[in-house]
VEXLUM-16625 format. One record per residue (C-alpha): residue in three letters; x, z, y. Coordinates in steps of 0.5 Angstrom, whole numbers, padded with zeros to 4 digits, always signed. Layout:
ALAXZY
...
END
This chain:
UNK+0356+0369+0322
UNK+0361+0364+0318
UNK+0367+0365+0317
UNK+0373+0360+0322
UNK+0378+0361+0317
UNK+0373+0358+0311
UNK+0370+0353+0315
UNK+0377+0350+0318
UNK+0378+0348+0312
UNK+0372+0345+0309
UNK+0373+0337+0307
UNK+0368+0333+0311
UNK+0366+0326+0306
UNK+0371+0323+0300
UNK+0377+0328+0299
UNK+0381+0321+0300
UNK+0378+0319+0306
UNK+0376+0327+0309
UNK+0377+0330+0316
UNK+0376+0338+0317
UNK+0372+0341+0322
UNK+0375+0342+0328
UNK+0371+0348+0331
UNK+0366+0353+0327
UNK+0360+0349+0330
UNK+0361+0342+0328
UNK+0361+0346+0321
UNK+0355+0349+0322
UNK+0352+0343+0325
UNK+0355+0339+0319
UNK+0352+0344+0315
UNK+0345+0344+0318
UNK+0344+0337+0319
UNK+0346+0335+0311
UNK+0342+0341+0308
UNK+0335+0341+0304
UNK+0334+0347+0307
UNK+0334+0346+0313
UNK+0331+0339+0314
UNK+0324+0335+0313
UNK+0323+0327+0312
UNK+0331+0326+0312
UNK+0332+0327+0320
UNK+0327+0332+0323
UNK+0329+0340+0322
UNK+0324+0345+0318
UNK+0324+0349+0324
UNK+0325+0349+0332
UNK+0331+0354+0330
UNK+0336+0351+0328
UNK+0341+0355+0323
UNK+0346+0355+0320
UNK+0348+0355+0312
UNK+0354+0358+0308
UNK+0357+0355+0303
UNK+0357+0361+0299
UNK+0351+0361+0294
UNK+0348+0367+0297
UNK+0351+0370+0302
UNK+0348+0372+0308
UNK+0353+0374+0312
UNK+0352+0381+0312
UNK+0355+0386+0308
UNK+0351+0392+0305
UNK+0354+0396+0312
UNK+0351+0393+0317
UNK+0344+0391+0312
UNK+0343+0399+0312
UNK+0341+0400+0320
UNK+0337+0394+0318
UNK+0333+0398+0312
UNK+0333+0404+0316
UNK+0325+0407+0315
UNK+0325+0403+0309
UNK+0323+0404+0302
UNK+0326+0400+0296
UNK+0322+0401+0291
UNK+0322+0396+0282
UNK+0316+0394+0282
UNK+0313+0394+0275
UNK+0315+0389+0270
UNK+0309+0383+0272
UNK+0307+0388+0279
UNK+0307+0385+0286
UNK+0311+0388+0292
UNK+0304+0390+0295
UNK+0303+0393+0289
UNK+0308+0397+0288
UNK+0308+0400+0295
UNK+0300+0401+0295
UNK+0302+0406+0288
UNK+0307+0410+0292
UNK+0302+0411+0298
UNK+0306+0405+0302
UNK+0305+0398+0305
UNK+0310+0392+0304
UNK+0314+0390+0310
UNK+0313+0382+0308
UNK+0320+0381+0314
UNK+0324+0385+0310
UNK+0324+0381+0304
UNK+0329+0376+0306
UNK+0334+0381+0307
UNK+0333+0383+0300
UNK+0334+0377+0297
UNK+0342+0378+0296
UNK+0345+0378+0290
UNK+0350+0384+0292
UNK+0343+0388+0295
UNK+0339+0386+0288
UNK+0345+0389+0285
UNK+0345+0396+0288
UNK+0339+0398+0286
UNK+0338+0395+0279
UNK+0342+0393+0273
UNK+0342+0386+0273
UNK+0345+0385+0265
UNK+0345+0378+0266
UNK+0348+0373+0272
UNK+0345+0373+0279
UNK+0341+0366+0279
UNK+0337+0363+0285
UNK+0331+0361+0282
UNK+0324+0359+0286
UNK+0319+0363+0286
UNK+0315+0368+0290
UNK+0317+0373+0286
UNK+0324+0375+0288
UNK+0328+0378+0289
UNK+0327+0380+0282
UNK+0331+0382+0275
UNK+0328+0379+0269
UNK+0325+0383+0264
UNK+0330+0385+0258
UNK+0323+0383+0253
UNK+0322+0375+0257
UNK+0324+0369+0252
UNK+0331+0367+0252
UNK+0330+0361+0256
UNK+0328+0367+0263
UNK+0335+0369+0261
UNK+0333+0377+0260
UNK+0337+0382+0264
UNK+0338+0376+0270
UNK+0337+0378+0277
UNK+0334+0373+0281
UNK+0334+0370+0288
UNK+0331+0364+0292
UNK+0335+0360+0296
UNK+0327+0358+0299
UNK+0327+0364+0304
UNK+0320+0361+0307
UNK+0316+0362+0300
UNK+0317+0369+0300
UNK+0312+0374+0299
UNK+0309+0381+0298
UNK+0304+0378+0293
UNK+0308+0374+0289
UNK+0309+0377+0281
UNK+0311+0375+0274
UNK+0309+0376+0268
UNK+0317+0378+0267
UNK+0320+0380+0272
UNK+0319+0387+0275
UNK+0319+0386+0284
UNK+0325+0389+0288
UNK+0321+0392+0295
UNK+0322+0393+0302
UNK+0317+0399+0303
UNK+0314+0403+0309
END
């Protein structure tokens, strides 16, 4: 899903002493080998598949083309400020689809369905994706849509006081 053109031209160590890539899979090992996201205790991998991460902040590779067959027979339902995605499902006579979480966890797809004033942030929480409340204290940013580069700890059940949820629904 990476891009060739962008990952030829990324920069391997120092930019005095740097190399490029010479293949998309060397980047992506690269990539994968030097990302928190994807190893534990220094050298052994989080999980038996290997991934491979962009160097974008928050793009899955997808576009909100090829994301719609992928939600096909889903729901997206906000949530109430401070509800969980089981919640909010539960009110509308539905069930949260935990596997779907992820695929909603974009800035461009937290976007599409709600106002999102203030900046796209990666934040850590169970809660997102989400969009902080326009009432929460300043220091939450108000009106900001969140997300969590921490796709593991996703979950129908979290909440917060001063989010409102974005939901995958069936």
């Amino acid at each position: 899903m990476t891009r060739k053109e962008l990952a030829l031209k990324v920069k391997i160590a120092k930019p005095v002493t740097a190399g490029n890539y010479p293949s998309v899979f060397d980047y992506c090992i690269g990539r994968c080998r030097h990302s928190s996201a994807s190893v534990v205790h220094e050298n052994a991998y989080l999980s038996e598949f290997h991934h491979c991460f962009s160097t974008s902040s928050n793009f899955s590779g997808f576009s909100s083309a090829q994301l719609e067959p992928r939600l096909a027979g889903i729901n997206i339902i906000i949530g109430r400020q401070g509800e969980s995605c089981d919640s909010a499902c539960k009110s509308d006579g539905q069930s949260c689809v935990p596997n779907k979480l992820a695929l909603l966890n974009q800035c461009d797809i937290i976007q599409k369905y709600m106002s999102c004033k203030g900046a796209c942030l990666s934040s850590i929480g169970a809660d997102q994706p989400a969009e902080v409340v326009e009432d929460a204290p300043k220091y939450m940013n108000p009106g900001a849509c969140l997300y969590t580069r921490t796709e593991s700890i996703l979950s129908c059940e979290g909440s917060h006081s001063h989010t409102r949820r974005l939901c995958p629904c069936a």
